[in-house]
C-alpha positions as CSV (number, residue, x, y, z in Angstrom):
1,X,53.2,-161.1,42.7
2,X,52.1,-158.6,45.1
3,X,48.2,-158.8,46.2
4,X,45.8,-155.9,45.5
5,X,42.2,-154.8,45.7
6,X,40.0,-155.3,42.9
7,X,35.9,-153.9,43.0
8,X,34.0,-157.1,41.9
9,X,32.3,-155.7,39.3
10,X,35.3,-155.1,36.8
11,X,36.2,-158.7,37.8
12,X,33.2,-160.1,36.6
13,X,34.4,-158.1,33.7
14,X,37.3,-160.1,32.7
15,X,38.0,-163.0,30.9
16,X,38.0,-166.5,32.7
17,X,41.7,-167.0,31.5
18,X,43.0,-163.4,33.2
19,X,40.5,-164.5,36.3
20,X,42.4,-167.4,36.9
21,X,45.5,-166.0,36.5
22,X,44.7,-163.5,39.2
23,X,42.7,-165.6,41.3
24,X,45.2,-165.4,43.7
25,X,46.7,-162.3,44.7
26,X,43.0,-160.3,43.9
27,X,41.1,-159.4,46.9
28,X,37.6,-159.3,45.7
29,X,35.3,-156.4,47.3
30,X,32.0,-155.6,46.5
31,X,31.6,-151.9,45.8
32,X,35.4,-150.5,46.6
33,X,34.9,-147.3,46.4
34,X,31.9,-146.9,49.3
35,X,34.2,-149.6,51.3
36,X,36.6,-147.9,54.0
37,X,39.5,-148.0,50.9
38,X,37.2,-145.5,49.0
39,X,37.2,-143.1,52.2
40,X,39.9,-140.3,51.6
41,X,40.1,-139.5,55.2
42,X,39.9,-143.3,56.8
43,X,42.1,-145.2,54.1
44,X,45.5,-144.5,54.9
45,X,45.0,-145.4,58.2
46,X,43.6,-148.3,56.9
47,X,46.7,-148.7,54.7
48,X,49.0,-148.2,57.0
49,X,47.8,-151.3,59.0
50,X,48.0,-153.2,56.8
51,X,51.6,-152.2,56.1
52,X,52.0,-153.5,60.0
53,X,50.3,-156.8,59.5
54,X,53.0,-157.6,57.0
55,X,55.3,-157.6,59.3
56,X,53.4,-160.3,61.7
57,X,53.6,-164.0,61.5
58,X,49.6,-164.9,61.0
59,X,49.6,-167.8,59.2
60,X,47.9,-170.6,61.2
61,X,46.8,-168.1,63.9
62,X,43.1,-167.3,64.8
63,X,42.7,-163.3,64.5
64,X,40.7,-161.1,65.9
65,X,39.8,-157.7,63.8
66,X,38.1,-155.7,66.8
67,X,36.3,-153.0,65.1
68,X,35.9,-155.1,62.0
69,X,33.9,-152.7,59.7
70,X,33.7,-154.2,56.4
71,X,36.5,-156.7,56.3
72,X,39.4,-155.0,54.8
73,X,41.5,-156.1,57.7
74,X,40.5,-159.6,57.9
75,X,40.7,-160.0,54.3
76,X,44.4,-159.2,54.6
77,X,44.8,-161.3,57.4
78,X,43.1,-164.1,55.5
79,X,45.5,-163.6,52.7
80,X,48.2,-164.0,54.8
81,X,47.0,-168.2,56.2
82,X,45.0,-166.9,59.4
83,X,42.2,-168.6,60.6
84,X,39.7,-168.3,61.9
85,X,38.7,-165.0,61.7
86,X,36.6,-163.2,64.2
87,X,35.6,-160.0,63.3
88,X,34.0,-157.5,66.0
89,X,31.7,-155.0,64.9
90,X,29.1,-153.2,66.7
91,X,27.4,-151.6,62.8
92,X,24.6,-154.0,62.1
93,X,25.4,-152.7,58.2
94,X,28.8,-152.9,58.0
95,X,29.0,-156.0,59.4
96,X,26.6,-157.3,56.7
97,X,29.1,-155.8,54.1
98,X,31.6,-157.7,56.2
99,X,29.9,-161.3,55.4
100,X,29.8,-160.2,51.7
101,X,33.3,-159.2,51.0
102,X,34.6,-162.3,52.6
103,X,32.1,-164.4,51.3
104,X,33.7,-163.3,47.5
105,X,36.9,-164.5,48.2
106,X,35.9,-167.9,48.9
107,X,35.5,-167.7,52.7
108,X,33.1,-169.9,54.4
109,X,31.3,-168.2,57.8
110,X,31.1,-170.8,60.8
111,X,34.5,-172.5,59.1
112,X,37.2,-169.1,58.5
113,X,35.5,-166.9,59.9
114,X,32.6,-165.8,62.5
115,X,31.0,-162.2,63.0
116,X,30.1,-161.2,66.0
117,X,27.2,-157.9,65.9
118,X,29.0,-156.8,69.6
119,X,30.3,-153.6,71.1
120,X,33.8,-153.9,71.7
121,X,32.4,-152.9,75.3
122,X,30.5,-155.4,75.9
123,X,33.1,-158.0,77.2
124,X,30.6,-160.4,78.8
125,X,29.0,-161.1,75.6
126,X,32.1,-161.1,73.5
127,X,33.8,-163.7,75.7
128,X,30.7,-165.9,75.6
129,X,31.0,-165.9,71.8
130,X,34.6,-166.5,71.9
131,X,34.4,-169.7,74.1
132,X,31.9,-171.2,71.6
133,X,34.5,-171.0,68.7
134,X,37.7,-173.6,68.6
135,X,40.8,-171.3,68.8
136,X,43.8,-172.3,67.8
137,X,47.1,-172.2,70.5
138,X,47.9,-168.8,69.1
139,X,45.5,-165.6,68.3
140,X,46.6,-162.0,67.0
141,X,44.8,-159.0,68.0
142,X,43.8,-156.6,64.9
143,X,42.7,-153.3,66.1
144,X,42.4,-150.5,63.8
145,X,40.1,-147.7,65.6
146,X,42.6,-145.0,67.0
147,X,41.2,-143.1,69.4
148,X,38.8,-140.9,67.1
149,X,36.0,-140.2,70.1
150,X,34.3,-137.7,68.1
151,X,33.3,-140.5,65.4
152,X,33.6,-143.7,67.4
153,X,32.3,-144.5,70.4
154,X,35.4,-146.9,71.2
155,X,38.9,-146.5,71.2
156,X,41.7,-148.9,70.5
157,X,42.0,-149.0,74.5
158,X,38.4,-150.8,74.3
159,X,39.8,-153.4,72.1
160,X,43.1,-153.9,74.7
161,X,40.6,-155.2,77.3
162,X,40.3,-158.7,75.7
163,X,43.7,-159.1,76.3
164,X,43.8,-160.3,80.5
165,X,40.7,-162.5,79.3
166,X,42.7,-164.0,76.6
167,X,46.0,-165.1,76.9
168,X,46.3,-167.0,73.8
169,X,47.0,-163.8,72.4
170,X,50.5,-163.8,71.0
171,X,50.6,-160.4,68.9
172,X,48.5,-157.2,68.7
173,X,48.8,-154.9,65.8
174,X,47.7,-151.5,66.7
175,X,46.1,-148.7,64.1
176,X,44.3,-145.4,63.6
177,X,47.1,-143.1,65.0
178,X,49.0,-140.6,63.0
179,X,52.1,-138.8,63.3
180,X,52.3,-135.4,62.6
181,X,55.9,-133.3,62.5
182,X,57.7,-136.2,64.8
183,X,55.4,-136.2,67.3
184,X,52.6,-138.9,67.8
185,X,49.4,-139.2,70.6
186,X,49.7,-139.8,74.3
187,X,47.3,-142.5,73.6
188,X,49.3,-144.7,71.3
189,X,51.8,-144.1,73.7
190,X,49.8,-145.1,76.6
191,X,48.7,-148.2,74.1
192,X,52.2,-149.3,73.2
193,X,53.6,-149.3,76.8
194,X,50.4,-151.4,78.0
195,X,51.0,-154.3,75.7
196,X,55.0,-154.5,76.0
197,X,54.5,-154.5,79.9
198,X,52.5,-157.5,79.2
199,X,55.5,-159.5,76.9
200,X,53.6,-159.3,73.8
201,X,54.6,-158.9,70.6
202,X,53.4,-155.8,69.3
203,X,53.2,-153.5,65.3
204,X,52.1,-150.5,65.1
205,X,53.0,-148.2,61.7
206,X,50.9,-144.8,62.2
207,X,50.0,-143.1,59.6
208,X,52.9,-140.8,58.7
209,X,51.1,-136.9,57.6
210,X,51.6,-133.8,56.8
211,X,48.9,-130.4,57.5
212,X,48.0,-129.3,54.1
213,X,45.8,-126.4,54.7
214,X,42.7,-128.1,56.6
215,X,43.5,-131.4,55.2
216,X,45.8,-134.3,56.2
217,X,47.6,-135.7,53.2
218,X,50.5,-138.6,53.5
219,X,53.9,-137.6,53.8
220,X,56.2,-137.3,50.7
């Protein structure tokens, strides 16, 4: 069956015999509803990436999740046979939540996955990291942080510049853009035509919306 997201305190809630019989389509999360899946304005984007990563071969690739938070992405991407992850996040708290989250579903850090406490601008740093963990031949590029400037202080376009340093990189799924009465940002534009001049392969599925008043809702 199809795998979903369960809070880990109504699965400690269950028996053993339906824990085992879930055990492995749940995605365990500590506190759902204050992760980024309980945040009515941030979780359809979330969503919809994940809807793109379906659509990407990840088993036995490495994966970057640039702009980590806590782990929704990489959980997915774990899901799905990739290892190792490396998640990227510059939120000393989130990051924590991160460890946690993957840590329930039976992930090991140093082994599946490593967490690096970077800005996504600090490329010096980041690289250094990279060269101390062993890749395998093939690594996807999981970037989920639109180009909100008014909340983050990086873009997706930050994320893009691994790329030339890493050419292991096979596929890059791109998120946090939104399309609104056909039309869609200059920046995921700008995004989209930088990795197909490079030959890679490339998902992106923006969040499709509609204005409701002052609120963004999905699309019927």
């Amino acid at each position: 069956g199809p795998w979903f997201f369960l809070d880990r305190e109504v699965y400690v809630q269950f028996s053993g015999a339906l824990q085992q019989e879930i055990k492995g389509r749940a995605i365990l999360v500590d506190r759902l509803q204050r992760s980024i899946l309980g945040n009515s304005g941030k979780r359809d984007f979330t969503l919809s990436t994940i809807v793109a990563m379906l659509h990407v071969p990840l088993r036995g690739k490495a994966v970057i999740d640039a702009g980590a938070g806590d782990a929704m992405l990489s959980l997915v991407a774990a899901k799905r046979g990739a290892r190792p992850l490396i998640l990227i996040e510059q939120d000393t708290v989130r990051l924590q939540q991160a460890c946690i989250n993957l840590a329930l579903n039976g992930l090991v850090e140093g082994r599946d996955f490593y967490l690096l406490n970077l800005d996504l601008r600090n490329l010096r740093a980041i690289l250094r990291n990279l060269s101390r963990i062993v890749l395998p031949q093939e690594i996807v590029l999981i970037s989920d942080i639109g180009t909100f400037t008014r909340e983050y202080t990086v873009t997706n376009q930050d994320s893009l510049a691994l790329i030339p340093y890493l050419p292991r990189i096979s596929w890059v799924v791109l998120g946090g853009y939104f399309i609104w009465r056909g039309c869609h940002s200059l920046a995921m534009e700008q995004d989209i035509r930088y990795i197909r001049e490079r030959g890679l392969g490339l998902r992106v599925d923006p969040y499709l919306a509609r204005f409701a008043g002052s609120e963004w809702s999905v699309a019927a």
